[in-house]
C-alpha positions in Angstrom: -1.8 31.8 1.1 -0.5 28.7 2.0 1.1 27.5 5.3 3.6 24.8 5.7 2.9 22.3 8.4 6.0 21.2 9.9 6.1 17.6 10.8 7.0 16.2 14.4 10.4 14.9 14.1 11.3 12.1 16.7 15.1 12.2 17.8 15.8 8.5 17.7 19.6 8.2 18.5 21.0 11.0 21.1 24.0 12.2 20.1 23.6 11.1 16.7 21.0 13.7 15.8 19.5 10.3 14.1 15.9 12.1 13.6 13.0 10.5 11.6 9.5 12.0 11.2 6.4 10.7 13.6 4.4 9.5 10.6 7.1 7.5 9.3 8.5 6.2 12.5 4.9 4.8 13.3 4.6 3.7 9.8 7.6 1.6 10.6 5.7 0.2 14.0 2.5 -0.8 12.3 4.2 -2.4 8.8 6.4 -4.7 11.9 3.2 -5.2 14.3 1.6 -6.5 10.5 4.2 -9.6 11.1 7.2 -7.5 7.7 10.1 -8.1 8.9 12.9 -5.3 8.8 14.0 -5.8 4.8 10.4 -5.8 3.7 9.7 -2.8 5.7 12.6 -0.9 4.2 11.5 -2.0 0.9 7.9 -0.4 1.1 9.3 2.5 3.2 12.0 3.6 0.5 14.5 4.0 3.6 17.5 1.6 4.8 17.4 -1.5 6.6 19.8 -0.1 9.4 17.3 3.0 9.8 14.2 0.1 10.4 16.5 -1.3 12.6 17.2 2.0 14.7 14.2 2.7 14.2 12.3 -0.3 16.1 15.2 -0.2 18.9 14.1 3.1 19.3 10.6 1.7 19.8 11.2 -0.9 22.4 13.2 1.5 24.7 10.0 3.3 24.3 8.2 0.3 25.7 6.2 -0.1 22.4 4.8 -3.3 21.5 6.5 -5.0 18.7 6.5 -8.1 16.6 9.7 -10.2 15.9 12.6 -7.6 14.3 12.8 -10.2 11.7 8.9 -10.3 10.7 7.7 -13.6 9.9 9.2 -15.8 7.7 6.5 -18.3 6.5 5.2 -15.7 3.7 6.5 -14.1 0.0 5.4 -11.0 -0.5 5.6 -9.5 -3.9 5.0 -5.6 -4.7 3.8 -3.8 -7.7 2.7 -0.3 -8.4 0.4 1.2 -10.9 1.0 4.8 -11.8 -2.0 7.7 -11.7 -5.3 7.1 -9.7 -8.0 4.6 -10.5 -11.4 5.7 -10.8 -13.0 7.0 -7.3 -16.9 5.6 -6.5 -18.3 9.2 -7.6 -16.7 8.3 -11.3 -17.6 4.9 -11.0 -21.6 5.7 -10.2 -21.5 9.1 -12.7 -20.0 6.9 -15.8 -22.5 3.9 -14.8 -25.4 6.7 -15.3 -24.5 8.0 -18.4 -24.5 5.4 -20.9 -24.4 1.3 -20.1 -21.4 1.0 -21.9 -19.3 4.1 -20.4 -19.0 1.9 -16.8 -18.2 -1.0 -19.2 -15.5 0.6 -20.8 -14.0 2.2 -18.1 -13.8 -1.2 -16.3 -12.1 -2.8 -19.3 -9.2 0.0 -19.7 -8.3 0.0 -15.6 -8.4 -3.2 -15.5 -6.3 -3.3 -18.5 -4.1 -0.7 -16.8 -3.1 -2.9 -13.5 -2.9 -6.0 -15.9 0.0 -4.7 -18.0 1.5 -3.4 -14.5 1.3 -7.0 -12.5 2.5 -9.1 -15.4 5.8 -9.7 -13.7 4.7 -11.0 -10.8 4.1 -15.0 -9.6 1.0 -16.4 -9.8 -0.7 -16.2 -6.0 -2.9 -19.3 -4.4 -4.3 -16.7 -1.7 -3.0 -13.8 0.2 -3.6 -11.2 2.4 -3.5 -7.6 0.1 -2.1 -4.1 1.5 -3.3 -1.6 -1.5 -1.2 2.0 -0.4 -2.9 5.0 -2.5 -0.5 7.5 -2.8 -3.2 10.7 -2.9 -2.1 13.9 -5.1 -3.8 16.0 -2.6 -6.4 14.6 0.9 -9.9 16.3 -1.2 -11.1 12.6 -1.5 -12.8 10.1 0.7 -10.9 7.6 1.8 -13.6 5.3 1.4 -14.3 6.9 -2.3 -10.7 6.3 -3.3 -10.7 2.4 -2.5 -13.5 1.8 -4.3 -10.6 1.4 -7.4 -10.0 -2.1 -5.9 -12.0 -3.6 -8.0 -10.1 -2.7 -10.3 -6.9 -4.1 -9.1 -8.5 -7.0 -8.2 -9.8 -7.8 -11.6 -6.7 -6.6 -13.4 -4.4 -9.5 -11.1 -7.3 -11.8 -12.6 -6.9 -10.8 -16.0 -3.3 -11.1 -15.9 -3.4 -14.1 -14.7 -1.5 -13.9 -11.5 -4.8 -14.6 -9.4 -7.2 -17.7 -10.3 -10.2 -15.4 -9.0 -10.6 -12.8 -6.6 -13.0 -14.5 -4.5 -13.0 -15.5 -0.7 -11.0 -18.2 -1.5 -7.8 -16.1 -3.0 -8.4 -13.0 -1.7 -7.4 -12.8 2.6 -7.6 -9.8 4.3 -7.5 -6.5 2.3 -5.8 -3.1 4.3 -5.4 0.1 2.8 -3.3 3.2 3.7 -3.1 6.6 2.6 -0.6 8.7 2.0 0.0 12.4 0.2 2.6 12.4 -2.7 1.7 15.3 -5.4 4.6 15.0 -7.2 3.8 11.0 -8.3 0.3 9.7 -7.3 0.7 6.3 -7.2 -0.8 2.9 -6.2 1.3 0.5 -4.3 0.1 -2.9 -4.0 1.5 -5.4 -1.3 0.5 -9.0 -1.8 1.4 -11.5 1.4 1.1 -15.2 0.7 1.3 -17.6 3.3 3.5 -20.6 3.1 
């Protein structure tokens, strides 16, 4: 049998019955405390700018620290997604141990994978990376699903958008999870710095 866990719902607006979930409202606070500004955040949130807004008003009467409303403005930040899962550590080490050439192959169709996905995007000198893995289910690691960065990182090579992924063009890499069963998904954020 299962249960259904209701989520905490915050009332942001009285007599408005404005309500958004915790997860998402702190979601909101962390994305603006990253230095995204209200229209990115409503971009990799999926919800409207005046919600952000209401939402980090809502924050600030509750004597939360915040960054500027508008985020900084001395980045581009470009966003792409790659349907699916990439391969987990425990895939990575089994295919490495079966043959030399199963790790090799797997390697060359992933990266091929976020290669045809990041075509679109502008080439990148260096930037700070957000990688989101929407989970099917939480029966992973955390630290077992990232390892599919290389991955990514490789495939933005490949395609060209990255000169290498070495310290150089790669800043600081975050991740966040997330549960979506219905599309499992990876969402990549890329933040370069004017």
């Amino acid at each position: 049998m299962t249960v259904a866990v209701q989520e905490k719902q915050v009332m942001l607006l009285d007599g408005f019955d404005f309500i958004m979930s915790e997860s998402l409202l702190n979601e909101v606070t962390e994305l603006n405390n990253e230095g995204f500004g209200y229209e990115d955040i409503a971009k990799l949130t999926d919800i409207h700018e005046i919600e952000v807004w209401i939402a980090l008003l809502h924050q600030v009467s509750e004597e939360k620290k915040l960054g500027p409303i508008a985020g900084r403005r001395d980045y581009n930040m470009q966003t792409f997604e790659i349907p699916g899962a990439l391969p987990n550590m425990n895939k990575i080490i089994a295919a490495s141990k079966k043959h030399h050439m199963q790790y090799s192959n797997m390697k060359k169709d992933f990266t091929a994978l976020v290669q045809i996905h990041a075509m679109k995007l502008e080439k990148v000198e260096s930037a700070d990376f957000e990688i989101v893995w929407f989970c099917r289910d939480k029966r992973q690691d955390k630290d077992n699903i990232m390892a599919g960065q290389k991955f990514i990182f490789d495939g933005l090579v490949k395609a060209g958008i990255l000169e290498n992924d070495g310290w150089k063009q790669i800043g600081d890499v975050t991740h966040r999870f997330l549960v979506d069963a219905k599309n499992p998904r990876i969402q990549v954020n890329i933040k370069e710095f004017a």
